[in-house]
GUKE-491030 format. One record per residue (C-alpha): x, y, z. Coordinates in pm, whole numbers, plus 50000, padded with zeros to 5 digits. Each point is the difference from the previous one (the first is absolute). Example, Ala and Ser with C-alpha at 12.3 -4.5 7.8 and 13.67 -1.06 7.14 Angstrom:
GUKE-491030
<gugu xx="51230" yy="49550" zz="50780"/>
<gugu xx="50137" yy="50344" zz="49934"/>
//
This chain:
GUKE-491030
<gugu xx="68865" yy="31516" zz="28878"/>
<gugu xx="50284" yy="50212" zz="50100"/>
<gugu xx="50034" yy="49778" zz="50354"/>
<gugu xx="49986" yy="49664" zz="49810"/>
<gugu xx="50304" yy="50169" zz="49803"/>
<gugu xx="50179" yy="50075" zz="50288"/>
<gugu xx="49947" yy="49706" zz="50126"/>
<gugu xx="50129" yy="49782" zz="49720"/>
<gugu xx="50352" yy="50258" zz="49965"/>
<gugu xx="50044" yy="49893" zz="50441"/>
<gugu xx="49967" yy="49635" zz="49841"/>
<gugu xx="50245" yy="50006" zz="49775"/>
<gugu xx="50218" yy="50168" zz="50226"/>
<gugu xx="49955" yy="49805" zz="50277"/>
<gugu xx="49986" yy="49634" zz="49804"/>
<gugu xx="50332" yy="50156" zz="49874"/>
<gugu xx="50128" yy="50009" zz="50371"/>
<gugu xx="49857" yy="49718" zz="50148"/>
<gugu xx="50177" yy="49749" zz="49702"/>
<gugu xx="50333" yy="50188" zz="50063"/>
<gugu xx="49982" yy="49929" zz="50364"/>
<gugu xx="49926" yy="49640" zz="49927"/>
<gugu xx="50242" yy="49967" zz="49766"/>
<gugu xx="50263" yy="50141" zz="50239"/>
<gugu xx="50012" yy="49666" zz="50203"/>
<gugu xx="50067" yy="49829" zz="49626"/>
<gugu xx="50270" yy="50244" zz="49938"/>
<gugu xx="50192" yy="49869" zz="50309"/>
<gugu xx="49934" yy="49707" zz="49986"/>
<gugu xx="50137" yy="49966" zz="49670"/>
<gugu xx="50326" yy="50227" zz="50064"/>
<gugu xx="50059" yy="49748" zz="50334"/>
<gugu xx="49990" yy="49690" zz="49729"/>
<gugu xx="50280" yy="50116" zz="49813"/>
<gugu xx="49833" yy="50241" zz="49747"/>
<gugu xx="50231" yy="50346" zz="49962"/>
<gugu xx="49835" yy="50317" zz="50059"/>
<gugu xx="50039" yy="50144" zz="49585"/>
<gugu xx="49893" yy="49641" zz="49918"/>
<gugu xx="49673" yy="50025" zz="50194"/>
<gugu xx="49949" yy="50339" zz="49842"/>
<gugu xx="50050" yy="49868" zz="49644"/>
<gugu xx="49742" yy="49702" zz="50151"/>
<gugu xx="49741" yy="50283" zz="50094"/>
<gugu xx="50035" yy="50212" zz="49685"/>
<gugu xx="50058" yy="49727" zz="49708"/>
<gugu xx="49780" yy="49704" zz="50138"/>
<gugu xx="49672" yy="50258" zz="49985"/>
<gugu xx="50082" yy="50161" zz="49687"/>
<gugu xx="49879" yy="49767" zz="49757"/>
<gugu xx="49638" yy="49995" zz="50132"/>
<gugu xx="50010" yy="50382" zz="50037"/>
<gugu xx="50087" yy="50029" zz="49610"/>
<gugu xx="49802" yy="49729" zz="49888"/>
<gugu xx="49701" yy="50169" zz="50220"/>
<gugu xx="50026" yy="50360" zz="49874"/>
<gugu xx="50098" yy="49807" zz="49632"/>
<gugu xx="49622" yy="49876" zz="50015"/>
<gugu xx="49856" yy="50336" zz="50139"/>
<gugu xx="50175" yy="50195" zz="49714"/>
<gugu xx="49870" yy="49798" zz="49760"/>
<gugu xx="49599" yy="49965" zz="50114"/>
<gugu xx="50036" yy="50398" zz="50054"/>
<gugu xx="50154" yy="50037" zz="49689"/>
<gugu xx="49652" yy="49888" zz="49851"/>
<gugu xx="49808" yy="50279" zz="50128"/>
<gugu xx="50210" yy="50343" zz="49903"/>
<gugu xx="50393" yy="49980" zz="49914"/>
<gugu xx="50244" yy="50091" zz="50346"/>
<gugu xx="50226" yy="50266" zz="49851"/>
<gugu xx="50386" yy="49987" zz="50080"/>
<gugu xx="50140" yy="50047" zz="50382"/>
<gugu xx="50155" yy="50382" zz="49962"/>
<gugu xx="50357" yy="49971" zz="50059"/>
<gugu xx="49920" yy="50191" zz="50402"/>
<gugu xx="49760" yy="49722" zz="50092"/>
<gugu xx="50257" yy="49696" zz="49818"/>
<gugu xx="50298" yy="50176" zz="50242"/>
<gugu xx="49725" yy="49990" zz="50317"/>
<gugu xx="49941" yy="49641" zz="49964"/>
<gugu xx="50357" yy="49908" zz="49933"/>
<gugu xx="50076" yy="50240" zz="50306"/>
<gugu xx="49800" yy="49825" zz="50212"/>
<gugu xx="50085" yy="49628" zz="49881"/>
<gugu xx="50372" yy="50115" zz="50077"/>
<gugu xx="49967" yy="50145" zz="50335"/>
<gugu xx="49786" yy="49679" zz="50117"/>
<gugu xx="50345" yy="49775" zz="49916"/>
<gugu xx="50165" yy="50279" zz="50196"/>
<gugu xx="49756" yy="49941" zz="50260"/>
<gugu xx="50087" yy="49663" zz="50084"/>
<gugu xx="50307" yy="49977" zz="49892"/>
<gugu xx="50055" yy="50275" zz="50309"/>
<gugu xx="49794" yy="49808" zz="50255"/>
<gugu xx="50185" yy="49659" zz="49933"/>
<gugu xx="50342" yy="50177" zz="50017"/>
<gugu xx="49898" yy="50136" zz="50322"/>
<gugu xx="49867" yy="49652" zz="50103"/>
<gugu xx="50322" yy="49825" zz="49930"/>
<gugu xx="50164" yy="50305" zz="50228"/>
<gugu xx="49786" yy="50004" zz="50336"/>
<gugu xx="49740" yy="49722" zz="49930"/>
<gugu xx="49637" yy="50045" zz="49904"/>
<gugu xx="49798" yy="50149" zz="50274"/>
<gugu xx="50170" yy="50371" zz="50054"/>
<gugu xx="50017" yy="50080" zz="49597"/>
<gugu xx="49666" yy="49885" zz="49977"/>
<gugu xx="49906" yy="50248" zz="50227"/>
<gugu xx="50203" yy="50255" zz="49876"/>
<gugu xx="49895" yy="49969" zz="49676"/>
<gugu xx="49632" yy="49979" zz="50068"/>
<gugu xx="49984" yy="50239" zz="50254"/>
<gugu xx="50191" yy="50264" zz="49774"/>
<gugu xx="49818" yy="49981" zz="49662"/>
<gugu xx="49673" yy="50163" zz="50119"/>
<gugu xx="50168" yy="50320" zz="50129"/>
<gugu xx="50243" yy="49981" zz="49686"/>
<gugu xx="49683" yy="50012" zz="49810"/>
<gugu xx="49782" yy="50281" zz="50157"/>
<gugu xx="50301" yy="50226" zz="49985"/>
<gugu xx="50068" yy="49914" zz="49639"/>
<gugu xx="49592" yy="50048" zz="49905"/>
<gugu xx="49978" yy="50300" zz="50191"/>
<gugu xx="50326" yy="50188" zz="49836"/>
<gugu xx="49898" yy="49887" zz="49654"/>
<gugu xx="49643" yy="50137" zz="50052"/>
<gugu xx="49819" yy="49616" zz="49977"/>
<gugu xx="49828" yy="50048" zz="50337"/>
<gugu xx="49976" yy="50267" zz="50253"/>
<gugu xx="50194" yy="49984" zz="50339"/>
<gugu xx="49670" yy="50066" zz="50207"/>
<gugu xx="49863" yy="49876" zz="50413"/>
<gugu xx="49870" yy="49672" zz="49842"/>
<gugu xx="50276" yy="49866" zz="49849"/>
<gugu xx="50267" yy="50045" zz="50254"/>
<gugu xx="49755" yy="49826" zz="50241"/>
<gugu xx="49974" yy="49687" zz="49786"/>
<gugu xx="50359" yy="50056" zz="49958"/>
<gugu xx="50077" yy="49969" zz="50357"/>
<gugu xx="49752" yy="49752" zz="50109"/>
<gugu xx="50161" yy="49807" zz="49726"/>
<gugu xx="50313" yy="49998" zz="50117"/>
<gugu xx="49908" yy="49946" zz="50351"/>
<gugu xx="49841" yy="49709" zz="49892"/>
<gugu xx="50248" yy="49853" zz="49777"/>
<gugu xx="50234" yy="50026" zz="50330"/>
<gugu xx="49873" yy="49892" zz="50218"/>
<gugu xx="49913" yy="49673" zz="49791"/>
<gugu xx="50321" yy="49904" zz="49901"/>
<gugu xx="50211" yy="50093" zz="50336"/>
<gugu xx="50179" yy="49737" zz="50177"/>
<gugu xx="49922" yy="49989" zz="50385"/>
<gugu xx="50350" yy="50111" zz="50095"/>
<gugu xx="50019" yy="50276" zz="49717"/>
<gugu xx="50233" yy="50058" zz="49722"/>
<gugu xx="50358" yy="49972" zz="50033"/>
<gugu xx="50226" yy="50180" zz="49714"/>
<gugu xx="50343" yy="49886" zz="50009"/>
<gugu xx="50271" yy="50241" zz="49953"/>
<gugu xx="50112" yy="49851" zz="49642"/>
<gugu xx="49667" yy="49937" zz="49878"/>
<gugu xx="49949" yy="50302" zz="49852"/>
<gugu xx="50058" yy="49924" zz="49681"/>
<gugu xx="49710" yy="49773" zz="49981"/>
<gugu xx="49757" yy="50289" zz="50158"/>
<gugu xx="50099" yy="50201" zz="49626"/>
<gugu xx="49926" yy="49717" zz="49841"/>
<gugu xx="49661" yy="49973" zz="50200"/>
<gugu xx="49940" yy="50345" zz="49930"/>
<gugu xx="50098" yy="49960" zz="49612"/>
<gugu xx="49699" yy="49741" zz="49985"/>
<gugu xx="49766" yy="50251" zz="50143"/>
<gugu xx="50099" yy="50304" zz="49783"/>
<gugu xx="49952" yy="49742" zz="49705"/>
<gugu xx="49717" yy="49872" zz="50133"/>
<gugu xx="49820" yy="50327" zz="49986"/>
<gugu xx="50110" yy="50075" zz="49644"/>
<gugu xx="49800" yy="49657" zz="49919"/>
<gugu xx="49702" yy="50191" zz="50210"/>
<gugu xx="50008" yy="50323" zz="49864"/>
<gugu xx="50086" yy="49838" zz="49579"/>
<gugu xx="49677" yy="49787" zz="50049"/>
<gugu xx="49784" yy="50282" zz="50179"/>
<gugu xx="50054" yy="50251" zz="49725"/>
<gugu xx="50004" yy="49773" zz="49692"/>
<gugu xx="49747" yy="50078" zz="49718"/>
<gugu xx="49656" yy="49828" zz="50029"/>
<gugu xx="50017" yy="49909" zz="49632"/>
<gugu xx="50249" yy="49778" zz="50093"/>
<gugu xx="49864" yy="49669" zz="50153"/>
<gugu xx="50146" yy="49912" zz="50288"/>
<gugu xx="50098" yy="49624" zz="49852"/>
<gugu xx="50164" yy="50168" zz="49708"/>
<gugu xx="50213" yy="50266" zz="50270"/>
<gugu xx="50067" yy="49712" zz="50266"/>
<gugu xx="50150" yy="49744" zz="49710"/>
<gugu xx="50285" yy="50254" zz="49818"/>
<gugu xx="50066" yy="50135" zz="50303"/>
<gugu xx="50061" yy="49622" zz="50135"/>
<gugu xx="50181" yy="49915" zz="49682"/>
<gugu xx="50209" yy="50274" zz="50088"/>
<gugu xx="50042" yy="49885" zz="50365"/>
<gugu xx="50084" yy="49639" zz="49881"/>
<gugu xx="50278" yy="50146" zz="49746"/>
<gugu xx="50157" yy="50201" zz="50291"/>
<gugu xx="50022" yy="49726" zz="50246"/>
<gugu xx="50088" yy="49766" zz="49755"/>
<gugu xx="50302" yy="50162" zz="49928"/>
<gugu xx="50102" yy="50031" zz="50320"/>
<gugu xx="49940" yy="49629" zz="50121"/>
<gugu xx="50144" yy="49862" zz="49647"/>
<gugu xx="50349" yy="50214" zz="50119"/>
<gugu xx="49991" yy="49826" zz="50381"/>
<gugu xx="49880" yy="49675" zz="49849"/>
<gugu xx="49658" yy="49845" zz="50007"/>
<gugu xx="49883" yy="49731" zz="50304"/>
<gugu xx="49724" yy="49826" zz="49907"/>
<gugu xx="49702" yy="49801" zz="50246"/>
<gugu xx="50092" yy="49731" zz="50171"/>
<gugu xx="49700" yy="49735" zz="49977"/>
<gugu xx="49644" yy="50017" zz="49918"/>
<gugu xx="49882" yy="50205" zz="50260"/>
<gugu xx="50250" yy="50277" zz="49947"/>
<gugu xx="49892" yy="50046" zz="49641"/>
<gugu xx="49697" yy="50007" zz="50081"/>
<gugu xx="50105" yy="50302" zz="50257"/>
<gugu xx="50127" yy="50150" zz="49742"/>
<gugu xx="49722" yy="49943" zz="49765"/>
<gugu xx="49726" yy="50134" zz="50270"/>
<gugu xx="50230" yy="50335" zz="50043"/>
<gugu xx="50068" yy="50079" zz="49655"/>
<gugu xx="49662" yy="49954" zz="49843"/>
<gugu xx="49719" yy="50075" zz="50292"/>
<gugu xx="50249" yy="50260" zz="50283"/>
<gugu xx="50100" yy="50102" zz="49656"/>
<gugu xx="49810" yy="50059" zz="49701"/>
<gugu xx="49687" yy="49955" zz="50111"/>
<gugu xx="50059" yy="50253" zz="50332"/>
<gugu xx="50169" yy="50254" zz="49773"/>
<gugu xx="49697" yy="50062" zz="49819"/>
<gugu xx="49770" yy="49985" zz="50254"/>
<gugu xx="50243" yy="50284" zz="50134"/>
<gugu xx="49985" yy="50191" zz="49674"/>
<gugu xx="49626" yy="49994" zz="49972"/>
<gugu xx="49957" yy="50156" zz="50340"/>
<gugu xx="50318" yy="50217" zz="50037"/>
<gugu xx="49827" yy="50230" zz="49721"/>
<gugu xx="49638" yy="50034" zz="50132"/>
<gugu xx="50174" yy="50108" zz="50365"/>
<gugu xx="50258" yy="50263" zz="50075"/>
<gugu xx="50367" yy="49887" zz="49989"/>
<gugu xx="49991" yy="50025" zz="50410"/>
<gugu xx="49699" yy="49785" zz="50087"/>
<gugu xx="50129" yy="49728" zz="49719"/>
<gugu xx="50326" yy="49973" zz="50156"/>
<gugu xx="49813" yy="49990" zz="50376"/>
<gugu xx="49750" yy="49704" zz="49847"/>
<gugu xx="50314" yy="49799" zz="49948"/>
<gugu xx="50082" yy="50024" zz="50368"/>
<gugu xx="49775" yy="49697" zz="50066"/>
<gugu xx="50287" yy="49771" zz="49833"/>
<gugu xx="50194" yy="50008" zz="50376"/>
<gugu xx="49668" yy="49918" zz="50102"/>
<gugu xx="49942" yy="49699" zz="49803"/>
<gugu xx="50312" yy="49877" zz="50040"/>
<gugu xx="49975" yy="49997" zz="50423"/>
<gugu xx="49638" yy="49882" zz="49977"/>
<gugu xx="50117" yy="49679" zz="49748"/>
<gugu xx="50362" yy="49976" zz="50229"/>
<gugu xx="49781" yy="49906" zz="50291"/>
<gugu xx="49744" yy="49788" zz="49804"/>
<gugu xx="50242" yy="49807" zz="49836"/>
<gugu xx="50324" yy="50019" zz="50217"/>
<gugu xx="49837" yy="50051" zz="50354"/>
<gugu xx="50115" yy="50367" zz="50059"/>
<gugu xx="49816" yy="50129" zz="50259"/>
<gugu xx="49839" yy="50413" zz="49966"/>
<gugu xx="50075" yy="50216" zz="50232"/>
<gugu xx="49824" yy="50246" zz="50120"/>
<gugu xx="50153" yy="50248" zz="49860"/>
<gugu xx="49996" yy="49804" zz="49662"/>
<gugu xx="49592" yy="49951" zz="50056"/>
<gugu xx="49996" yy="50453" zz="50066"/>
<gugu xx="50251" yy="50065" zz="49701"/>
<gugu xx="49726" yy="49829" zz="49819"/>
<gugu xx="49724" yy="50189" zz="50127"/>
<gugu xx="50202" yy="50320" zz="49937"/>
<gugu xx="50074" yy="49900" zz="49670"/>
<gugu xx="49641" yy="49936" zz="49909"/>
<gugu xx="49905" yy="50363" zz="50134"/>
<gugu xx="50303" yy="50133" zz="49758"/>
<gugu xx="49773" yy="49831" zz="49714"/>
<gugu xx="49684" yy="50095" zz="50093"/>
<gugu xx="50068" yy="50422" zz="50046"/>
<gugu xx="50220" yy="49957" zz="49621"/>
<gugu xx="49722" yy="49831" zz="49891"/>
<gugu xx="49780" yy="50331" zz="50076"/>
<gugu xx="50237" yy="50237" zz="49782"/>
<gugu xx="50113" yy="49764" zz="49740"/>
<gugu xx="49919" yy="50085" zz="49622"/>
<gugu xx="49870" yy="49781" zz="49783"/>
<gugu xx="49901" yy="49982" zz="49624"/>
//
């Protein structure tokens, strides 16, 4: 019983990281069509968030037939709005780092910087303990996630780009607040009711933002249906998944599941685009399956 839960939190987790990485190739496509970078955010946040209220509308109300669901305390209503805000801050971070030095490098940052950002900030705050096991995942993880995503000739940081390296690291610090919010909420609160007020708060921050730089919309079928695919399944639906599992698993092996998005995304760039894996790419995946399989081993679960 307690493996088939375990095994069901690494699902969510993972499903959670495998439609990010997918939708990752959307993103740029869309933002190389014309679509600005707060507009695709307000596309990712506002196109889901009717199905996620109408879906945790419905579970409310059958639930509601079998015992009453008392009030959110006004702690676990700041946690959820928390955690909606710091996912706008999230990408609203990445993409200005994106428009600064590209996509690959803050990707990287960002990715590669969230899982230590959260196993320091679970172990000070108490959430997990700091022990052999974890910093071995941690490391294998990282190793992994490198050695996946580097370019043959390595990085190259221009002098001036700096500025888009804080932003990088802005999306992982934020990144790992979205982590740690969903790893410690409340199990009386669903994770459909959590994952749609935190997006409503996520789609009132970044609308605000692209309303002041002006809103570009889809060009052409295909484009809203882009748009469509990343705000309701790399979305909604992935954000739940993510909530589910993020609180049966400690914060660090959560964030470490949703290393398999770089994955995704290199296995679908050369399945769809002809982007041949390296070797290194084909070991960084290797690596980052061992990462999984010795969190997997510590990982708590309820």
């Amino acid at each position: 019983m307690e493996r088939s839960k375990a095994a069901l939190a690494w699902g969510g987790v993972l499903l959670a990281g495998a439609l990010w990485g997918g939708g990752a190739l959307v993103a740029q496509q869309l933002m190389a069509g014309g679509m600005s970078p707060a507009s695709l955010a307000l596309a990712r946040f506002g196109l889901g968030l009717p199905l996620l209220l109408g879906w945790a509308h419905a579970a409310a109300a059958r639930d509601a037939g079998r015992m009453r669901q008392p009030p959110w305390p006004g702690r676990v209503r700041a946690l959820v709005l928390g955690t909606g805000v710091a996912m706008a801050l999230s990408v609203g971070c990445w993409f200005m780092a994106i428009t600064l030095m590209g996509a690959a490098l803050p990707t990287v940052i960002s990715v590669c910087c969230a899982p230590v950002f959260v196993a320091l900030i679970a172990a000070w705050r108490g959430y997990e303990r700091m022990d052999a096991g974890l910093l071995r995942g941690l490391a294998l993880a990282l190793l992994g996630t490198g050695l996946l995503v580097a370019p043959e000739g390595g990085w190259h940081l221009p002098a001036d780009q700096w500025a888009g390296v804080a932003w990088s690291l802005g999306a992982a610090v934020t990144h790992a607040l979205v982590v740690l919010g969903n790893a410690r909420m409340p199990r009386a609160v669903s994770p459909l009711a959590a994952s749609a007020w935190g997006m409503a708060a996520a789609a009132a921050c970044t609308a605000a933002v692209a309303l002041l730089q002006g809103l570009t919309w889809p060009r052409g079928a295909a484009q809203w249906l882009g748009a469509g695919y990343t705000g309701v399944v790399t979305t909604a639906l992935a954000y739940v998944a993510f909530a589910w599992g993020a609180r049966r698993l400690g914060p660090t092996a959560a964030v470490v599941g949703t290393l398999v998005e770089p994955l995704v995304a290199a296995l679908l760039a050369a399945w769809l685009l002809g982007e041949a894996l390296g070797v290194a790419q084909v070991a960084g995946a290797l690596v980052l399956c061992a990462a999984i399989l010795v969190l997997s081993r510590r990982g708590r679960f309820a």
